[in-house]
Backbone as a printed PyTorch tensor [residue, N CA C, xyz], in Angstrom:
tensor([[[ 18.9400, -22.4250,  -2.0850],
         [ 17.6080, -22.8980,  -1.8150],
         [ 16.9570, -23.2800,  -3.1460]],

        [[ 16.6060, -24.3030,  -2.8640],
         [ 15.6820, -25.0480,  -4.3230],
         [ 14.2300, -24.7990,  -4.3640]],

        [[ 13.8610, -24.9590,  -5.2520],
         [ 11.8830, -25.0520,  -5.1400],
         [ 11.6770, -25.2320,  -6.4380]],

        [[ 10.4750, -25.5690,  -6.4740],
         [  9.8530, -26.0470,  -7.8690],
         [  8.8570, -25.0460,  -8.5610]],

        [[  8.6380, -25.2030,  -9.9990],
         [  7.7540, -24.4940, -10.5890],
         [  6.1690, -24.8290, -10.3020]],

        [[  4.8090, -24.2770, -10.0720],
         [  3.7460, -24.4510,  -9.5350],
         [  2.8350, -24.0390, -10.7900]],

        [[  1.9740, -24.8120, -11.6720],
         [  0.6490, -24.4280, -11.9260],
         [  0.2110, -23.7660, -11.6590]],

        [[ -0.2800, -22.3700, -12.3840],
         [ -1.1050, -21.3480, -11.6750],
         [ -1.7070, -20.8180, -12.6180]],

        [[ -3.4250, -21.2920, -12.5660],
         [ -3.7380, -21.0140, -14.2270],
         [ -3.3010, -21.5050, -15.0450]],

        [[ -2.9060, -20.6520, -16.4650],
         [ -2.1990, -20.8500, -17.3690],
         [ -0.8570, -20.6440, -17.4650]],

        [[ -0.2170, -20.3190, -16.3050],
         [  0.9120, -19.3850, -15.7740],
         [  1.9480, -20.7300, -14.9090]],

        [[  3.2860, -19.9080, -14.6090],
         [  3.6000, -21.0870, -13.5490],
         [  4.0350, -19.8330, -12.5960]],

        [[  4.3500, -20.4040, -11.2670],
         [  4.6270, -19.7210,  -9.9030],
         [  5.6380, -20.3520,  -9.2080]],

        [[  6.4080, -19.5110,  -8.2900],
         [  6.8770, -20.4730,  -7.2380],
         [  6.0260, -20.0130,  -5.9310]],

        [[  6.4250, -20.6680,  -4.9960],
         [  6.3750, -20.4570,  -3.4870],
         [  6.9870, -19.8730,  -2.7670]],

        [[  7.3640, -18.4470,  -2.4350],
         [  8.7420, -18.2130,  -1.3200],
         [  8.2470, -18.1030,   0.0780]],

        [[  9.0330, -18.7610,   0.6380],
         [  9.4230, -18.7410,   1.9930],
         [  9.1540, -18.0600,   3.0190]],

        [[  8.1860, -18.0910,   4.0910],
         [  7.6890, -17.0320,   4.6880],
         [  8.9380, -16.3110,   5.4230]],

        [[ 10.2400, -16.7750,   5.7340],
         [ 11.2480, -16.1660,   6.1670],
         [ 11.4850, -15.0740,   5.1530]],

        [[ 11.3330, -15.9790,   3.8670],
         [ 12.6880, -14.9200,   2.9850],
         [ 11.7870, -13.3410,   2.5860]],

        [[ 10.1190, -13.9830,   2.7650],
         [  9.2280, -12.5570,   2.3610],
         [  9.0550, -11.8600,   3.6450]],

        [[  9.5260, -12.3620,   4.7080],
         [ 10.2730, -11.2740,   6.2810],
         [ 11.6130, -10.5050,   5.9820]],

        [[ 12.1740, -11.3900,   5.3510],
         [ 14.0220, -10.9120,   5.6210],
         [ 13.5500,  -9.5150,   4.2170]],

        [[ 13.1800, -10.0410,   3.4110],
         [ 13.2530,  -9.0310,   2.0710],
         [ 12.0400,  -8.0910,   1.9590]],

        [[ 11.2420,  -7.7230,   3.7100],
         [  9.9850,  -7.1200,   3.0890],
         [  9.4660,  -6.7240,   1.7770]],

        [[  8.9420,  -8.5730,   1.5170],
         [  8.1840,  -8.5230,   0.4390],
         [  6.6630,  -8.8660,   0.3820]],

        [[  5.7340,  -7.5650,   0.1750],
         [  4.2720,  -7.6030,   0.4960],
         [  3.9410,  -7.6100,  -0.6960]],

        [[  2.7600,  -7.7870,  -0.9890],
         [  1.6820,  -7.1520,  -2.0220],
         [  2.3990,  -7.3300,  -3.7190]],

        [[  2.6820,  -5.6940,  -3.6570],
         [  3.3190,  -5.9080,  -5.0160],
         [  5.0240,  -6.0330,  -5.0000]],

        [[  5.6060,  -6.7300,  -6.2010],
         [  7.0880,  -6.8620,  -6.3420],
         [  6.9490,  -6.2990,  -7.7310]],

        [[  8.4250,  -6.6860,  -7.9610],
         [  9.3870,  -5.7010,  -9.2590],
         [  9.9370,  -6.8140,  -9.3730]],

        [[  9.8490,  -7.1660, -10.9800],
         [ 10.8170,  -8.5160, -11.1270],
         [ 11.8030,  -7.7500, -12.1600]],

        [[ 12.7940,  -8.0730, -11.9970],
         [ 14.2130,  -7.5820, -13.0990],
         [ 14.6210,  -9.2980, -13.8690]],

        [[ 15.0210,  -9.1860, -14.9880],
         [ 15.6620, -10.3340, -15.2830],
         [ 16.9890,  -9.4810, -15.1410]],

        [[ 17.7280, -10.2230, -15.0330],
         [ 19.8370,  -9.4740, -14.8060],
         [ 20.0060, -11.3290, -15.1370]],

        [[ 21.8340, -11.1080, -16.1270],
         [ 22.4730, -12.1700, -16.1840],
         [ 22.7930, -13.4560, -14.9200]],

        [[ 22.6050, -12.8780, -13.8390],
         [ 22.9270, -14.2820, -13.1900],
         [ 21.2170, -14.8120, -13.0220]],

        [[ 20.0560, -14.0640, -12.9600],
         [ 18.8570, -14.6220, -12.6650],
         [ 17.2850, -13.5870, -12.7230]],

        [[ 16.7020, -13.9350, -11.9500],
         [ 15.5980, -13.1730, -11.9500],
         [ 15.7220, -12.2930, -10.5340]],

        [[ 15.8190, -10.8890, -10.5600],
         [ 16.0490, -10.2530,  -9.0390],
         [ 14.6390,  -9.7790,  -8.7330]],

        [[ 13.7970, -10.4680,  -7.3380],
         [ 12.6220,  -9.8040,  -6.6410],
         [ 13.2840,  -8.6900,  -6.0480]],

        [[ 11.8330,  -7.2620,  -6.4920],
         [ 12.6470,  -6.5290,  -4.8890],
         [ 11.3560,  -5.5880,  -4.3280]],

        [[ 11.1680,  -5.7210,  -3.4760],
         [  9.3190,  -4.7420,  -2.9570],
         [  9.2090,  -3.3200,  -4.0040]],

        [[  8.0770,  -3.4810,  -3.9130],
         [  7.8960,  -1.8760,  -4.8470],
         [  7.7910,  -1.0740,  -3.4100]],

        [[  7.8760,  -0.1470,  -3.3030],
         [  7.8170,   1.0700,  -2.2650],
         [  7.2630,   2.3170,  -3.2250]],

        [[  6.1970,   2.0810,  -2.9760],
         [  5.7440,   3.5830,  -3.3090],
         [  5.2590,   4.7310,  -2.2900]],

        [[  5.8990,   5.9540,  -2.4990],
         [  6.0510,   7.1820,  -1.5740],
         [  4.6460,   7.1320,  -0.8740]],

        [[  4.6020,   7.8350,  -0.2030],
         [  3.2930,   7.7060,   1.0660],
         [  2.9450,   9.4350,   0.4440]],

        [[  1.3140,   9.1900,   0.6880],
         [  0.7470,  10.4650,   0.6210],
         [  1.0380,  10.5970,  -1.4520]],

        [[  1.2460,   9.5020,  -2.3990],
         [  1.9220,   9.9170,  -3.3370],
         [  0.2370,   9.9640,  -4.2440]],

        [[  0.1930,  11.2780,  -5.0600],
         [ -1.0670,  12.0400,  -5.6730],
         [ -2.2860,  12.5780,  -4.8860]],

        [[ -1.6120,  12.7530,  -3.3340],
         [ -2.4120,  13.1050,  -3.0200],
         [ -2.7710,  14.7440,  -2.7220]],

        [[ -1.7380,  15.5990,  -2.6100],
         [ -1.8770,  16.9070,  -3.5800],
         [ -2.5870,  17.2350,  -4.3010]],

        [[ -2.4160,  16.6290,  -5.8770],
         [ -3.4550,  16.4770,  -7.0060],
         [ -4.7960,  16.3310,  -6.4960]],

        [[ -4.9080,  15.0990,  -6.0720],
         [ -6.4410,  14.8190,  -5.6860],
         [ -7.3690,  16.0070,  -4.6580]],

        [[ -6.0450,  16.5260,  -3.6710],
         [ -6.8780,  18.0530,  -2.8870],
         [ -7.0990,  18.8400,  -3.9600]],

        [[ -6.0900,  19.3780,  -4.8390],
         [ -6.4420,  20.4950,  -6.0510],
         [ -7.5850,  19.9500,  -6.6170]],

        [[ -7.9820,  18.9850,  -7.0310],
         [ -9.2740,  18.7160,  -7.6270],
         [-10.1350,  18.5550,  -6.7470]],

        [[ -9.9830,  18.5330,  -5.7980],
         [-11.2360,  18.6650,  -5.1040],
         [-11.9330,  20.1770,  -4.6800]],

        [[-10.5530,  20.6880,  -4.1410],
         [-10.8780,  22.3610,  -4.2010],
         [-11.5620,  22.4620,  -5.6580]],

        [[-11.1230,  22.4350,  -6.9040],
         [-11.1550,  22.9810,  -7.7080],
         [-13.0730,  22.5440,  -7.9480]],

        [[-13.2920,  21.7200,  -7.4170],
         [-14.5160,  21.1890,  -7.5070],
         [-15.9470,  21.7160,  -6.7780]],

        [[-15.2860,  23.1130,  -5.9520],
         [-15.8470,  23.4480,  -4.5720],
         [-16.0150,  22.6090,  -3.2050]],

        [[-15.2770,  21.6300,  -3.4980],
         [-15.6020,  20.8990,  -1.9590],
         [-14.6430,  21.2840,  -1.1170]],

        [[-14.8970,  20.9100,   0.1210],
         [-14.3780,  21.3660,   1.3720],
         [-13.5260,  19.8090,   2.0240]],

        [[-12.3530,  19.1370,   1.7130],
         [-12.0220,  18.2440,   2.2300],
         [-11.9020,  18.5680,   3.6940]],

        [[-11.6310,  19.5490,   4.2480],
         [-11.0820,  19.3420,   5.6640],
         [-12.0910,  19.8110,   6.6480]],

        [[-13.8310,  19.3690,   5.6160],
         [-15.1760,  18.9150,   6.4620],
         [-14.8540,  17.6680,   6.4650]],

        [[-14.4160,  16.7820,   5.2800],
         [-14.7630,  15.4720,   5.7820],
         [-13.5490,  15.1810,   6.6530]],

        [[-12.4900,  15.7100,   7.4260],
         [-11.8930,  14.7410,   8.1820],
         [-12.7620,  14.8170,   9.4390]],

        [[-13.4380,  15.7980,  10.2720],
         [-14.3150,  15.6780,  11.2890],
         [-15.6760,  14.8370,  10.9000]],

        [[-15.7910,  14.1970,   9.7810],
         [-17.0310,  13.3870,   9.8430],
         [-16.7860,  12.4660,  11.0210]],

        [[-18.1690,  12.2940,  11.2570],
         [-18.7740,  11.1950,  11.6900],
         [-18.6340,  11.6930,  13.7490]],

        [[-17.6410,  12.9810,  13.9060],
         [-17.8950,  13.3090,  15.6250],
         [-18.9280,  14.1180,  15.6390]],

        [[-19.2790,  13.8050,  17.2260],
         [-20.5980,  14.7930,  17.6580],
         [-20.2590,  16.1080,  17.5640]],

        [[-21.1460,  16.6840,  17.5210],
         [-21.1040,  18.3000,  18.2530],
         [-20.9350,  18.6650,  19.7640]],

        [[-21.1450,  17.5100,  19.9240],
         [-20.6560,  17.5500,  21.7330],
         [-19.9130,  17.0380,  21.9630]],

        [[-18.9290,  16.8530,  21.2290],
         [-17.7040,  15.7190,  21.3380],
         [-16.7490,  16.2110,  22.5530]],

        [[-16.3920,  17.1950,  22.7430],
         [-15.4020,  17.8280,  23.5100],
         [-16.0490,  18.0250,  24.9890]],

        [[-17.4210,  18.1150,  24.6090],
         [-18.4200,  18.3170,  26.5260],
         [-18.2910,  16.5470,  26.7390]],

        [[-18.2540,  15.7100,  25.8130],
         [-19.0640,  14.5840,  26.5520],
         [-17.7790,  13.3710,  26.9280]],

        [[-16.6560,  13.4360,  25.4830],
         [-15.4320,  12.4500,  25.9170],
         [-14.4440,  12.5940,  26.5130]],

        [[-14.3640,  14.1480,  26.7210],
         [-12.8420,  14.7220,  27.2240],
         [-12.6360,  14.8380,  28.8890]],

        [[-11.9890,  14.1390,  29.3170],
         [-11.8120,  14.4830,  31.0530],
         [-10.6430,  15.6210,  31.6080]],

        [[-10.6880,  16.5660,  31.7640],
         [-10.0540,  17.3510,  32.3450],
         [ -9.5960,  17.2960,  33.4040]]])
């Protein structure tokens, strides 16, 4: 597959292929490698939930109560008024 170099800014770009950024789930951010035969794209994957440990310890450590804010924003009557039994 061919394509051309693109103006971008001061920069140049290509275009890829909305197939090939399906086939290679490639979102958001990439990882470019140069290697001898070319330039290799490949998705970054970063771990899920990753610093978020840390960020509870500092928050404890801060006196706050994170697991008030996951019930923000329900009633106090939440359980009399949405729930059907």
């Amino acid at each position: 597959m061919n394509t051309r170099l693109i103006r971008v800014g001061n920069s140049q770009g290509i275009v890829l292929p909305k197939k090939l950024l399906q086939q290679y789930h490639l979102t958001g951010e990439v990882d470019l490698q140069p290697t001898p035969e070319g330039l290799l794209i490949t998705p970054v994957v970063k771990p899920r939930r990753q610093g978020w440990d840390e960020r509870f310890q500092h928050a404890l450590a801060q006196g706050q109560a994170p697991e008030g804010e996951l019930l923000e924003g329900f009633a106090d009557d939440f359980e009399d008024t949405e729930w059907q039994w």
